[in-house]
C-alpha positions in Angstrom: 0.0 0.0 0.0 3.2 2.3 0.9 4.4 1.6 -2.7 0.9 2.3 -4.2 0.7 5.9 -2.8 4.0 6.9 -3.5 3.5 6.0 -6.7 0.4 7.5 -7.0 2.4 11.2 -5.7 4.8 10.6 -8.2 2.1 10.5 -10.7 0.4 13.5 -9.2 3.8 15.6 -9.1 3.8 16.5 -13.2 -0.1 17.1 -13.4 0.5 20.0 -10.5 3.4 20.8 -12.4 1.6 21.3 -15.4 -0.9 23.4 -13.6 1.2 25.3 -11.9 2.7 26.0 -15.7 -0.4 26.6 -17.5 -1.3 29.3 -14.3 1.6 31.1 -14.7 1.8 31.4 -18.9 -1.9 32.6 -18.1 -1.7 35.0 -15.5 1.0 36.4 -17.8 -0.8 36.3 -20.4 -3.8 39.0 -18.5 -1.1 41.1 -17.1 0.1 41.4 -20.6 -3.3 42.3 -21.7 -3.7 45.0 -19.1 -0.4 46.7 -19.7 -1.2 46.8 -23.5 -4.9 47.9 -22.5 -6.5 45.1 -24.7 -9.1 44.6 -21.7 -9.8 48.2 -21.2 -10.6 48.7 -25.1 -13.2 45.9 -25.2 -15.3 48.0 -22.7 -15.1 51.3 -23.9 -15.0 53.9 -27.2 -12.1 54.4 -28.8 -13.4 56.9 -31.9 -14.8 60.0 -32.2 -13.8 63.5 -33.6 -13.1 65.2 -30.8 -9.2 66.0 -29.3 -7.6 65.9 -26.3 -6.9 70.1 -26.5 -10.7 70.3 -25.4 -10.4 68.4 -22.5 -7.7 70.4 -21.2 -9.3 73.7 -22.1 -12.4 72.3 -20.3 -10.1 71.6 -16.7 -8.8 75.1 -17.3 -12.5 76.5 -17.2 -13.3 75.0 -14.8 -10.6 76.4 -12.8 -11.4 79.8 -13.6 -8.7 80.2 -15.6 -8.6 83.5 -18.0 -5.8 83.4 -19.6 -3.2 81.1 -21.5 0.1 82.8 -22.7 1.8 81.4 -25.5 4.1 81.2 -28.5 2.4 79.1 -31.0 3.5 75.8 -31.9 2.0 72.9 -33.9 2.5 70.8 -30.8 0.1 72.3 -28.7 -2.4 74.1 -31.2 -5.3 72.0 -30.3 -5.2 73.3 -26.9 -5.2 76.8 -28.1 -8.4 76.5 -30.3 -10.3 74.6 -27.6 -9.2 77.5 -25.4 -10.4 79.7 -27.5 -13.3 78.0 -28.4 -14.2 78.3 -24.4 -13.6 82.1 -23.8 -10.3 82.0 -22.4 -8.3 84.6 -24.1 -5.3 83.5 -25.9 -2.6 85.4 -25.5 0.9 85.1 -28.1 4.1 86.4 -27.6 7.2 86.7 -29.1 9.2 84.7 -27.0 8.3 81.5 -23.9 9.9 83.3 -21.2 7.6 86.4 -21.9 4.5 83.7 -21.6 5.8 82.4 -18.6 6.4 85.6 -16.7 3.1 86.9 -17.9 1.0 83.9 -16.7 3.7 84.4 -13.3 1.9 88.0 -13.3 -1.6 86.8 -13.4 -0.7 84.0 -10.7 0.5 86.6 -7.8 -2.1 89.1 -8.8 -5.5 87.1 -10.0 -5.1 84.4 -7.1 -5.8 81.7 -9.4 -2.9 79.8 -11.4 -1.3 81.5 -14.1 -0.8 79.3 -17.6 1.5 78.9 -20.1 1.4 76.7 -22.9 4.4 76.3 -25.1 5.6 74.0 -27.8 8.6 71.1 -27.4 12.1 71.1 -27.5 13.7 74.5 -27.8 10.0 76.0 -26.8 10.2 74.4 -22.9 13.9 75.5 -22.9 13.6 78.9 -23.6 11.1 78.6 -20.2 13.5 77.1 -17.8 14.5 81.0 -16.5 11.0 82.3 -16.2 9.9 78.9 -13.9 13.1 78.8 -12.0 11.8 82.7 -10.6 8.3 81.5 -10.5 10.0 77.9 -8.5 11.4 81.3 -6.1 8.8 83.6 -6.3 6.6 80.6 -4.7 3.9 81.6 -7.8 1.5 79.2 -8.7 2.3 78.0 -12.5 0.9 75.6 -14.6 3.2 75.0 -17.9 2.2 73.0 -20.4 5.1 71.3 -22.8 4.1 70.0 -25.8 6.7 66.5 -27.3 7.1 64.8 -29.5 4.4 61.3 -30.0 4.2 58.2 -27.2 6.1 55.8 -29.9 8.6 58.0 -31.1 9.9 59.6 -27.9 14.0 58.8 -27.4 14.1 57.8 -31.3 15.4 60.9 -32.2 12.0 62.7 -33.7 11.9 66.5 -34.2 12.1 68.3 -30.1 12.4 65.2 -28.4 14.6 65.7 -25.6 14.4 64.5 -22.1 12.0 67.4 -20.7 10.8 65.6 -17.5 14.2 65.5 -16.5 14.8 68.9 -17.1 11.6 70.1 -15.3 11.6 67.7 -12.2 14.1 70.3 -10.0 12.1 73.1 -10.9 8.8 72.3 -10.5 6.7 70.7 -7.2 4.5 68.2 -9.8 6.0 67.0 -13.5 4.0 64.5 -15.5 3.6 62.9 -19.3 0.4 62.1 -20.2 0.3 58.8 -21.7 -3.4 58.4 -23.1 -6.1 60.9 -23.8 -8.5 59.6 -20.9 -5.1 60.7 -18.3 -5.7 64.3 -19.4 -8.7 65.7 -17.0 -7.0 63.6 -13.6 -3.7 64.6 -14.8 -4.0 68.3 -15.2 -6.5 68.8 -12.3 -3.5 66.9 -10.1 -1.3 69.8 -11.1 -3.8 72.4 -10.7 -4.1 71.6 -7.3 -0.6 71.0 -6.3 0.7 74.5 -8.0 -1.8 76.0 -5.3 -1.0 73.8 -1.8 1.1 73.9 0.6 4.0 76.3 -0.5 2.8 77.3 -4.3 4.7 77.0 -7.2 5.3 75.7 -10.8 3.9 72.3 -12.3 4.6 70.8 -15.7 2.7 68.7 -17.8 3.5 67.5 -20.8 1.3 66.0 -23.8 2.7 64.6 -26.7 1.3 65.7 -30.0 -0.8 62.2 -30.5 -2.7 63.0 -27.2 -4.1 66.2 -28.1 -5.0 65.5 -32.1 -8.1 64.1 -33.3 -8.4 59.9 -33.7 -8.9 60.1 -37.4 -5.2 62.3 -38.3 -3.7 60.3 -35.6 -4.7 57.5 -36.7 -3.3 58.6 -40.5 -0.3 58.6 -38.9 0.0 54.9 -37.6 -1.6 53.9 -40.4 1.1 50.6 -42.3 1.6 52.0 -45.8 1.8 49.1 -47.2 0.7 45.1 -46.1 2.6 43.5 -43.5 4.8 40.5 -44.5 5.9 37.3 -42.3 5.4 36.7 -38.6 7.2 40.3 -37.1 5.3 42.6 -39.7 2.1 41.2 -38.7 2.8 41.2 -34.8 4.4 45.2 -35.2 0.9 46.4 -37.0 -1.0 45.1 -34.1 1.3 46.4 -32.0 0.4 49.8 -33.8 -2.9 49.4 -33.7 -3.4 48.0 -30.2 -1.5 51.3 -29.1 -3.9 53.4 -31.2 -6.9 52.2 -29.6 -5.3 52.2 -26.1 -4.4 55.8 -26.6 -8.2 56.7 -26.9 -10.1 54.2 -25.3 -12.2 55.7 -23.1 -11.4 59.2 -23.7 -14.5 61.0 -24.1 -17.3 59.2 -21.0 -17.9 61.8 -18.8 -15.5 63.4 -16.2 -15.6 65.7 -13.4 -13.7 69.1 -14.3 -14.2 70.5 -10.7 -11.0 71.8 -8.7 -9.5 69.3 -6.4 -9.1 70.4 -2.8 -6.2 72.9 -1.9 -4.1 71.4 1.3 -3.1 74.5 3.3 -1.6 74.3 6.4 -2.1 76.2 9.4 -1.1 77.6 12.7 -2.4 75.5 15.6 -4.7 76.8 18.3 -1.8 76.6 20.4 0.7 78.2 18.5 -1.5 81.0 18.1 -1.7 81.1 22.2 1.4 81.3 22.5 2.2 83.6 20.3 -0.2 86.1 21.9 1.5 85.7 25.4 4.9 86.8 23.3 3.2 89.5 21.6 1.0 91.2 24.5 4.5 91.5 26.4 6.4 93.3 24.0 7.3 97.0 24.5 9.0 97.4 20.6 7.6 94.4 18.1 8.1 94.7 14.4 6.5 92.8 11.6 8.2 91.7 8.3 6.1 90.4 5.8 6.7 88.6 2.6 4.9 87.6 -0.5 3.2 84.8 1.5 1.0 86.7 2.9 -0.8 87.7 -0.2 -1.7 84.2 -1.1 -5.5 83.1 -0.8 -7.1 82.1 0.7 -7.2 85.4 3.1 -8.1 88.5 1.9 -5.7 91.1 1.4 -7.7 93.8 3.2 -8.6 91.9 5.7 -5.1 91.5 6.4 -5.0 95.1 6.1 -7.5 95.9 9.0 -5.4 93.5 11.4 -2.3 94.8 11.5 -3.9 98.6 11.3 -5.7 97.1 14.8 -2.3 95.7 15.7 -0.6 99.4 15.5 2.9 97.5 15.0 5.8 98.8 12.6 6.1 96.9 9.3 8.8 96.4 7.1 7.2 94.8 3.4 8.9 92.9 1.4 8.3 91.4 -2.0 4.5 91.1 -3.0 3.4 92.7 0.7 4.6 96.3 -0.7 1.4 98.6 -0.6 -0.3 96.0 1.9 -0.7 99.5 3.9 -1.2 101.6 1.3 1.0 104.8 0.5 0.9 106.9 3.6 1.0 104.4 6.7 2.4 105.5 9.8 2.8 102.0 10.5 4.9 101.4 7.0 8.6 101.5 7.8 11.2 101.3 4.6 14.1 102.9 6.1 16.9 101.8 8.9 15.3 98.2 9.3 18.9 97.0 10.4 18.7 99.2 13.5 15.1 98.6 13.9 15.9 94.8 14.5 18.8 95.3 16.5 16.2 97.8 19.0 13.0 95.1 18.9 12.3 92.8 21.6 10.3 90.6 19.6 10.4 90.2 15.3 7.5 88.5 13.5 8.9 86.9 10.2 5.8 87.0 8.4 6.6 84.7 5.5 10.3 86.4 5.2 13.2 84.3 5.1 16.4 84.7 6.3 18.7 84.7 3.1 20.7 87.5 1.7 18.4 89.8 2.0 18.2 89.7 6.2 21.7 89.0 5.5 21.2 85.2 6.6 19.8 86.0 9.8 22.4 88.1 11.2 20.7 91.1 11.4 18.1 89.6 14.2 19.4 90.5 17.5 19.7 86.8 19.4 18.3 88.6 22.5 15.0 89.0 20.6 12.0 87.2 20.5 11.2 85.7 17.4 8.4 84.2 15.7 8.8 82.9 12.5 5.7 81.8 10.3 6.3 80.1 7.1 4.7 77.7 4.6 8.0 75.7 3.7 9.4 74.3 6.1 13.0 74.6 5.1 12.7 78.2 4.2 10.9 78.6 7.7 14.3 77.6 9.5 17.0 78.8 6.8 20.3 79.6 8.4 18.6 78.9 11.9 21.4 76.8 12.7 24.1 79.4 12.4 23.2 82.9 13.1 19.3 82.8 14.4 16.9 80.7 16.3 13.0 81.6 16.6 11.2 81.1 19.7 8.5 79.7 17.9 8.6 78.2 14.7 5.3 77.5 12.5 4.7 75.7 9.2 1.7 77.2 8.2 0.3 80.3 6.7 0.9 83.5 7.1 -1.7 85.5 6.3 -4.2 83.5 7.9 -2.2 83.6 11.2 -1.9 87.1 11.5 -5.9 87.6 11.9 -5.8 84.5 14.0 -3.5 86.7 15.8 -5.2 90.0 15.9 -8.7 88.4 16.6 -6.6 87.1 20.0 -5.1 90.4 20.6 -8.3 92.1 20.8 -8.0 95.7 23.0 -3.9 94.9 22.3 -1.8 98.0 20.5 1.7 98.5 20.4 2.9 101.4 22.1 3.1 104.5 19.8 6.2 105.9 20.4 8.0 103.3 18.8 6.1 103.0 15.3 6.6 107.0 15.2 10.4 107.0 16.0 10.9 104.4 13.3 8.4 106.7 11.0 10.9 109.8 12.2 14.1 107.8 10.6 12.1 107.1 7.2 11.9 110.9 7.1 15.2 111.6 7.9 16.5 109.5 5.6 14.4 109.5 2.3 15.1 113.5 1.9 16.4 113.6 -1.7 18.3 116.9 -2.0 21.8 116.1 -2.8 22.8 118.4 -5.7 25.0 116.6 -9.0 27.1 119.1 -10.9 26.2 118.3 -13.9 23.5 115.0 -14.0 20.0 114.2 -12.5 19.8 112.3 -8.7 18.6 109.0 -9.2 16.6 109.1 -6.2 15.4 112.6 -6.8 13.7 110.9 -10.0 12.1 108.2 -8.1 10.7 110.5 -5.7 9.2 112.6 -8.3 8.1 109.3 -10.6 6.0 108.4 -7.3 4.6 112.0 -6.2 2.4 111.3 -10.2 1.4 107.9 -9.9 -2.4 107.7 -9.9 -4.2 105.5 -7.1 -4.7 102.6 -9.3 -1.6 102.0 -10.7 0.4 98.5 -10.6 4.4 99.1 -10.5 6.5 96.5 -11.7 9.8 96.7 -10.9 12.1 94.6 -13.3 15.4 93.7 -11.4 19.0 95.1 -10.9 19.6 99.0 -9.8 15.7 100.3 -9.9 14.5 97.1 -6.9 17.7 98.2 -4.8 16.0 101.9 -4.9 12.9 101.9 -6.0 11.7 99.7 -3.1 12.7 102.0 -0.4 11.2 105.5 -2.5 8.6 104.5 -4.4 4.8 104.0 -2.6 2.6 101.2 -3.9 -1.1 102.8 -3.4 -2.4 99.4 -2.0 -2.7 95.6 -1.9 -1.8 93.7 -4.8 0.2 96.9 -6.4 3.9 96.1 -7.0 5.3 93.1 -9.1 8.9 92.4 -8.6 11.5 89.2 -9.7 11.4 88.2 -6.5 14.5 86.3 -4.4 15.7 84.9 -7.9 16.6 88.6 -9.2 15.7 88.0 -13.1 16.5 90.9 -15.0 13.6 91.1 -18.0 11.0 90.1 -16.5 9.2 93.8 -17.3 7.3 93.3 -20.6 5.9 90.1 -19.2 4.9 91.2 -16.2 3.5 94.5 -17.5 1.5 92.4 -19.7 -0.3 90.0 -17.5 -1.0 92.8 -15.1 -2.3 95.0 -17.9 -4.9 92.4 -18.6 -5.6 91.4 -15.0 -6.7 94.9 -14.3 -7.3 97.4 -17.3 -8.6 99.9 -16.2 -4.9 100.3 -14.2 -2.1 102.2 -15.4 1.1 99.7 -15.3 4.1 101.6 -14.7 7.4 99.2 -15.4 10.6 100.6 -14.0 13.6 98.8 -15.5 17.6 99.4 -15.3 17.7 98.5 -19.0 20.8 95.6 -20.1 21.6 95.1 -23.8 20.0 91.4 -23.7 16.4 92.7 -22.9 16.2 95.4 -25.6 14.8 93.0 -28.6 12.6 91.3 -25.6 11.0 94.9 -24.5 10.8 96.2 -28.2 8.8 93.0 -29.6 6.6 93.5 -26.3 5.9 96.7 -27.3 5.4 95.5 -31.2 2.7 93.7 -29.2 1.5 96.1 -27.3 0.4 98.2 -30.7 -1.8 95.2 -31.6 -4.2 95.7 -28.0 -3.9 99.5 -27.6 -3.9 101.5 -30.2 -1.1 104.0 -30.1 2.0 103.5 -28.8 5.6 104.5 -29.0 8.0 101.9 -30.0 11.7 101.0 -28.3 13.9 100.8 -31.0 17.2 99.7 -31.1 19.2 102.2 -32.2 17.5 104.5 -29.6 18.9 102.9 -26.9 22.1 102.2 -27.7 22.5 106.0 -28.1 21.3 106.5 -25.0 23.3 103.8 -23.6 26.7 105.5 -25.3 25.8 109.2 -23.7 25.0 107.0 -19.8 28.4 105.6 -20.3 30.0 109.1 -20.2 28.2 110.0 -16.5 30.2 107.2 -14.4 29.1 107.7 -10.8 25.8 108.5 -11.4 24.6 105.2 -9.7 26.1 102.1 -9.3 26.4 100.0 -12.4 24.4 103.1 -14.8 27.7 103.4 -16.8 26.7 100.2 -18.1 22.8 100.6 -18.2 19.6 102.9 -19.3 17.2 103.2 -16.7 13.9 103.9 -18.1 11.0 104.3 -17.2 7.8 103.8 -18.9 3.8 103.6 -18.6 0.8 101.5 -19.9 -2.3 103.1 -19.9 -5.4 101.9 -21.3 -4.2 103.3 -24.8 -1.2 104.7 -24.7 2.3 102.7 -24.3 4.7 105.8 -23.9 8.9 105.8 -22.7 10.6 108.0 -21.0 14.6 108.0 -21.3 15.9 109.4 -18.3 19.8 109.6 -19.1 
């Protein structure tokens, strides 16, 4: 009986192996299927005359997006005519980095997320500047890349580089759609993330067989003539099969509502705590960055609550004009020996880089607070010359009404906002006399004693920032565009032109220490300009190099005008005028 079941096993032993076999070949067999999406295409459409542009023109709608800027490209037409199609106003330029710092503008002033579509290869390239100062500027950017087709990507076909690679450092989300049903999760993925936690850049890119209709595509993977033998045969269905995977289910319904936006936020006990520090100081000061301008608070609500607070501000990037032109609570001047005087310092969404001079301007006696979305911009250099006594990861703006709900009856003591007011005074008198040329700062003054209430001020890098941020008075909220911690020089035409359309009834007034590299950029901006506002007055070329020959003589004038023209010029609703001051 021993021998008869052993036996019997032995017998058993190939039949399991067999099955065992004939599972695995199987299961490989579905896997294959599903990766190939041979299963997917049985239960769904594959045909139909639309294109993948109007899907993403759709998710752009939906997210109360205005605006696309662009330089035109066969890659990513479809999208433009869909967007157009839609109401959302195309907008060309003569150059990607333009399209980028415009839809940079719209982001920091509109709230929403600023876009830029652009077409592969040398098109993304050209971008990699504007999103590195977008990446800095913390703005909320959706760029969209067109490439070259799923099947011919690293074959060598016309553009095709490695763009994720290139975008992955400088951007929080970068993704290739694969298939034309990816596009509306895809794009609303990046939406969101451009606007959560700290905000900034996103990429997506679509090759050109994702966004064209079935029938052309199709064209394209069409066999010109029959296949021959065993490998011909399998390669068209290969072809095939990816054609219909690359549709399949690309037009059933889909939800183009906004994801949710993850903020953070102070804790309740933070916020206590932060109170006790506050009500005990005799000298506080506030320094606010661009973070406190992002939504969701409102700007002048943030307004009211540090005009209840009473306490001296220093503003900073975006925050300029967050107390409008005449503050007594608005300090620009001596902030070095304000810090060194406070007992207690609220970084408000400032960080301690070069510009606190990495923290060693904080007087390690003080009481500090630091509030900040990103984490390691919250603690930069704390580990060398700083150290706050309460650190926060969340946002700014939101905490400082938190903060003056809970300091309710609380005001600083006003003796010290009015010394600090006495020093800006003091300081920002502009009467030095020149022999023989204008004062720099004597301009500025005069530039700002004519602004009108509702003008935007873009300041485009180099000399003009350094000065212009201490003289000049943003006449509210929202009012001042700047490169931010990046520094790009020629970022003027497209920032005057996404603020232009953002608010037109505002005169945009761009202030610009003028380099030889940005002269083509400003005069096809203002070639553009012509098209939307009628009459206009021209750079040209030869004007400026003129100009730039007679500076060159006045050495001394300001630092670094020898090699520059600082100019100075205003868009109105129609009129695009420049004035050379030399």
């Amino acid at each position: 009986r021993r021998g008869d079941r052993e036996a019997s096993d032995m017998d058993a032993c190939p039949c399991a192996l067999l099955g065992c076999s004939v599972g695995v070949v199987l299961g490989g067999l579905v896997y294959a299927a599903y990766k190939l999406g041979v299963l997917y295409q049985l239960l769904h459409k594959v045909s139909s005359p639309r294109h993948g542009g109007e899907s993403v023109a759709q998710v752009l709608r939906a997210h109360g997006v205005k605006f696309v800027f662009t330089l035109v490209g066969g890659h990513i037409s479809p999208i433009l005519v869909a967007c157009e199609k839609l109401g959302i106003q195309i907008v060309d330029t003569r150059h990607e980095a333009t399209a980028v710092f415009a839809a940079d503008a719209v982001a920091r002033l509109s709230g929403t997320v600023g876009v830029a579509a652009v077409t592969a290869g040398p098109g993304l390239t050209n971008t990699v500047t504007a999103v590195k100062n977008a990446q800095m500027a913390e703005s909320p950017l959706l760029l969209i890349g067109g490439a070259a087709a799923t099947l011919l990507q690293g074959r060598g076909a016309l553009q095709d580089i490695d763009q994720m690679s290139l975008f992955k450092p400088l951007c929080k989300f970068c993704a290739s759609v694969r298939t034309v049903r990816e596009i509306v999760p895809v794009v609303k993925k990046a939406l969101a993330i451009a606007q959560s936690g700290t905000p900034g850049p996103v990429f997506v890119e679509f090759p050109i067989d994702t966004l064209y209709p079935y029938h052309l595509v199709e064209k394209e993977f069409a066999v010109k003539s029959a296949p021959k033998g065993l490998i011909g045969k399998v390669i068209a269905w290969y072809l095939h099969n990816h054609l219909m995977n690359l549709f399949a289910g690309a037009w059933e319904k889909s939800d183009f509502s906004p994801l949710p936006v993850q903020i953070p936020y102070a804790t309740d006990d933070q916020i206590q705590k932060c109170i006790e520090l506050v009500s005990r100081a005799k000298k506080p000061v506030i320094l606010m960055g661009s973070q406190v301008t992002l939504p969701p608070t409102p700007v002048e609500d943030i307004r009211k609550a540090l005009d209840s607070l009473g306490i001296p501000c220093f503003l900073g990037g975006m925050s300029r004009g967050m107390l409008g032109r005449d503050s007594p609570l608005h300090i620009r001047q001596n902030r070095r020996d304000a810090l060194k005087e406070a007992d207690l310092v609220l970084l408000a969404g400032t960080v301690c880089d070069f510009r606190l001079s990495y923290g060693r301007v904080l007087n390690r006696r003080t009481k500090i607070i630091a509030v900040n979305r990103d984490q390691s911009q919250l603690l930069k250099n704390s580990d060398m010359f700083w150290k706050p006594t309460v650190a926060i990861q969340g946002d700014a703006g939101s905490f400082l009404l938190r903060l003056s709900k809970g300091l309710k009856g609380y005001r600083c003591p006003e003796d010290w906002p009015q010394s600090l007011k006495q020093g800006d005074i003091t300081k920002e008198k502009a009467d030095e006399k020149t022999e023989h040329h204008l004062n720099p700062l004597s301009v500025l003054h005069c530039v700002d004693e004519v602004l009108p209430e509702d003008s935007i001020i873009v300041a485009d890098g180099g000399d003009f920032v350094g000065s212009a941020a201490y003289i000049m008075r943003p006449r509210g909220p929202l009012r001042w565009l700047d490169p931010g911690a990046f520094g790009t020089l020629g970022v003027g035409g497209g920032f005057a032109l996404g603020a232009k359309l953002c608010r037109p009834d505002s005169e945009v007034d761009v202030g610009h220490t003028l380099r030889k590299h940005s002269i083509s950029e400003q005069s096809m901006n203002s070639v553009y300009g012509s098209d939307r506002s009628g009459g206009q007055r021209c750079l040209l070329e030869s004007d400026i190099q003129r100009a730039g020959a007679h500076t060159r003589q006045q050495r001394g004038l300001w630092p670094g005008l020898h090699r520059s023209v600082f100019y100075y010029y205003c868009i109105k609703l129609k009129m695009y005028q420049a004035l050379y001051i030399i």
